[in-house]
VMD Tcl script that draws the C-alpha trace (Angstrom):
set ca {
  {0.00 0.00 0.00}
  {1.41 3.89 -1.08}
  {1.12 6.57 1.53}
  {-1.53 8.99 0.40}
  {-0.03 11.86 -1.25}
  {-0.26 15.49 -0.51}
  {0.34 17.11 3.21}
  {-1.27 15.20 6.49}
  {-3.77 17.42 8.39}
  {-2.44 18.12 11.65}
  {-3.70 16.30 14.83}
  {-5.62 19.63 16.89}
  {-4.25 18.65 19.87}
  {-1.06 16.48 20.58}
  {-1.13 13.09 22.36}
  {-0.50 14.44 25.91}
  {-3.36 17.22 25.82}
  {-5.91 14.40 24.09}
  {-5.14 12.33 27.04}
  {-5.26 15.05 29.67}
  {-8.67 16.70 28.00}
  {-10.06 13.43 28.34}
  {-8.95 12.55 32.18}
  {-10.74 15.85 32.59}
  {-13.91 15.26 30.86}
  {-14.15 12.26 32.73}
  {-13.52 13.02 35.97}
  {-16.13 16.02 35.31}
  {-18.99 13.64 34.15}
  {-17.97 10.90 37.02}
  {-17.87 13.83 39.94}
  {-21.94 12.60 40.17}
  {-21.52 9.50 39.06}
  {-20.58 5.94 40.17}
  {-18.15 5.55 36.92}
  {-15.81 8.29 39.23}
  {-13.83 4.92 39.50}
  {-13.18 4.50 35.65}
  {-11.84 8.11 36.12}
  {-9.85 7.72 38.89}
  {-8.38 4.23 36.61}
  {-7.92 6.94 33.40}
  {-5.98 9.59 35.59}
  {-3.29 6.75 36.63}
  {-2.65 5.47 33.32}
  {-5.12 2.71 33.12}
  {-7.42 4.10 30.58}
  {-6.63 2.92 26.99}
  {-2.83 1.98 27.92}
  {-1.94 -0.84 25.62}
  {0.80 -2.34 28.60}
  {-2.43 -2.52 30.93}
  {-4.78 -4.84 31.10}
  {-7.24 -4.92 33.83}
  {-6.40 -8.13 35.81}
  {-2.89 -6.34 35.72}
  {-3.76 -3.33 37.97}
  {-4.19 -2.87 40.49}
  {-7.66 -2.95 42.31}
  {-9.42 0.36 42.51}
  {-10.94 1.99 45.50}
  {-14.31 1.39 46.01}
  {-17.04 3.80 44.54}
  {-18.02 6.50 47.35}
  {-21.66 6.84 47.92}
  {-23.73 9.40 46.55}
  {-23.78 12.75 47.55}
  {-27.00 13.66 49.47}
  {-28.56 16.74 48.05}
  {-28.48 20.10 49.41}
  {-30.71 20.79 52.24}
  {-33.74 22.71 51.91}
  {-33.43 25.69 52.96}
  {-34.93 26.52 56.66}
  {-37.97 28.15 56.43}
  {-38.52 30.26 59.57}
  {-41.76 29.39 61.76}
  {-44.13 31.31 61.60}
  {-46.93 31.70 64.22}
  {-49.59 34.20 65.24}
  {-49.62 34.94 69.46}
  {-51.87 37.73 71.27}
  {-50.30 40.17 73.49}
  {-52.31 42.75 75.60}
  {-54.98 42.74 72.73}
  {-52.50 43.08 69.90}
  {-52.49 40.70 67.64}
  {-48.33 39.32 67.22}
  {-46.02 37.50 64.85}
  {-43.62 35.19 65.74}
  {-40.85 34.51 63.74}
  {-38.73 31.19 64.52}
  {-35.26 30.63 62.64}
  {-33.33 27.76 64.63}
  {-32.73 29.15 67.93}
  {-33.92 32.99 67.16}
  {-36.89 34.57 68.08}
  {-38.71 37.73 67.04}
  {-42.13 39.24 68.02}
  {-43.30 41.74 65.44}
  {-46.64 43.47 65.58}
  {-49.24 42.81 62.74}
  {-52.23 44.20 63.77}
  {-51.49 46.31 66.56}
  {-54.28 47.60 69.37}
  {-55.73 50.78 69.56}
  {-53.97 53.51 71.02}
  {-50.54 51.49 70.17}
  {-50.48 53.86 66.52}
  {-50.46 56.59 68.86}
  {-47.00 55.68 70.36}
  {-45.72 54.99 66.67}
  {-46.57 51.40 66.30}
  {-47.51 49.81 63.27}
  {-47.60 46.52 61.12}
  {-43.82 45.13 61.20}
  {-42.51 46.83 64.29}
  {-40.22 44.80 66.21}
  {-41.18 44.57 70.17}
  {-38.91 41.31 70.91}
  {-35.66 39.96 69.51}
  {-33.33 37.29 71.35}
  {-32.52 33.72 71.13}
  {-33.16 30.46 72.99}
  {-30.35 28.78 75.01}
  {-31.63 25.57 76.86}
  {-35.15 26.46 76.59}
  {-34.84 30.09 78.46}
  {-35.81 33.14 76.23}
  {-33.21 35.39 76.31}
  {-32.98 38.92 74.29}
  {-34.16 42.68 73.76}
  {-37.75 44.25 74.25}
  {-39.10 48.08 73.34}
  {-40.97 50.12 74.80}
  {-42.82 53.11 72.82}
  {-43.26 56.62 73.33}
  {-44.26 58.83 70.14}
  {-42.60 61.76 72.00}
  {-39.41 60.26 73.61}
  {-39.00 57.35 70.81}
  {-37.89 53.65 71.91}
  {-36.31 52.23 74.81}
  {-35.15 49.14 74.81}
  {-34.13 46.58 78.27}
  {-32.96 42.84 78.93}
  {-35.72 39.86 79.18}
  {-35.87 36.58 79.96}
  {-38.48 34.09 80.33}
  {-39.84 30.99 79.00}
  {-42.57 29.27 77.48}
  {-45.34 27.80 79.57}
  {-48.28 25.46 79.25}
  {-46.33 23.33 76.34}
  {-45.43 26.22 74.52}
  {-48.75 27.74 74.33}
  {-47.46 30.82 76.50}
  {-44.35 32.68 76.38}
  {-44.03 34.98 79.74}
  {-40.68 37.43 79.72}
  {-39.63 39.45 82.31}
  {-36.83 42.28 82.47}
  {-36.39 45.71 84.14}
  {-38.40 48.27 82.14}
  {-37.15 52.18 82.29}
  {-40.37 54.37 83.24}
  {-39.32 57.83 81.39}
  {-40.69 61.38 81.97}
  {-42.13 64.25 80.03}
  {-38.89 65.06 79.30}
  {-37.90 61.61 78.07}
  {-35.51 61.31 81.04}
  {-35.39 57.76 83.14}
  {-36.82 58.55 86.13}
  {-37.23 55.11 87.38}
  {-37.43 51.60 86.69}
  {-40.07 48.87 86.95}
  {-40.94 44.94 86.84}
  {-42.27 44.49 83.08}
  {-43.63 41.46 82.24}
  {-45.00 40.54 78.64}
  {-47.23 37.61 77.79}
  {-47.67 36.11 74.71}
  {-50.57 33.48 73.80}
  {-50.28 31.38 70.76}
  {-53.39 31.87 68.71}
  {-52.58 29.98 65.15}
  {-49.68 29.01 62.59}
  {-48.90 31.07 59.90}
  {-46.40 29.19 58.16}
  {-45.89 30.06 54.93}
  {-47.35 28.13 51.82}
}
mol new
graphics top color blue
foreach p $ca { graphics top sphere $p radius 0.5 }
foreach p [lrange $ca 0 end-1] q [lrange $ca 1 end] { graphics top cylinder $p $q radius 0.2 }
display resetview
């Protein structure tokens, strides 16, 4: 047989690359895939060597399991609790907590309360409520002081207590009090 005549296209990528573009490839497609073994086999020379043949080599590792999907994300809790006539929501993310007011009572707008406003953000360590609660004057703004409590009657109740400032005309601290706040589950709100 005659060599063909004329000039030989060239190869587009030389031996070495080929090889390496194609460990690559492979070890991109097997990163989900139980054949990441046959890539792992490729990367050491295994893969199309013509000195290797399979009872040769050496045994390969055994496939790793599949990788669990992502979590879902955590959707906060969300439930609906009274407190002193105002209707609350609680928002639960692991071991935060946050009361916000969504339908606030009468005379609260007075004292620059509305929808969204925050009246209690803290955590939960060991099943004690522990965080930050506001009090609201339309003239002398918020105040805010330390609570603690915890949640009574299998959770149906959350009772905090802290030392509340009592504040003048003025808006000066003239003294300071025993605040408690209850809060009385009413529903779930969870999001659908």
């Amino acid at each position: 047989m005659t060599p063909a005549s004329g000039p030989q296209p060239r190869p587009l990528l030389s031996a070495a690359a080929a090889a390496t573009f194609a460990v690559l490839l492979l070890a991109i497609l097997a990163a989900a895939s139980p054949a990441r073994v046959a890539a792992q086999d490729c990367a050491s020379g295994g893969c199309g060597s013509s000195s290797s043949r399979p009872d040769d080599r050496a045994p390969s590792a055994q496939p790793r399991p599949p990788t669990p999907p992502p979590a879902a994300p955590i959707v906060p809790a969300r439930t609906i609790w009274d407190h002193n006539g105002s209707v609350m929501l609680l928002v639960a993310n692991a071991d935060r907590r946050s009361f916000y007011y969504q339908l606030p009572r009468s005379g609260m707008a007075a004292q620059n309360v509305v929808n969204g406003t925050l009246l209690y953000d803290g955590t939960v360590v060991n099943g004690e409520w522990i965080g930050t609660a506001r009090r609201f004057s339309a003239r002398c703004g918020i105040r805010q002081y330390a609570v603690r409590g915890r949640e009574l009657e299998g959770g149906r109740i959350v009772m905090l207590q802290g030392t509340a400032p009592r504040i003048d005309g003025r808006c000066r601290v003239t003294q300071q009090y025993q605040d408690t706040l209850v809060f009385t589950f009413l529903r779930s709100d969870t999001p659908r």
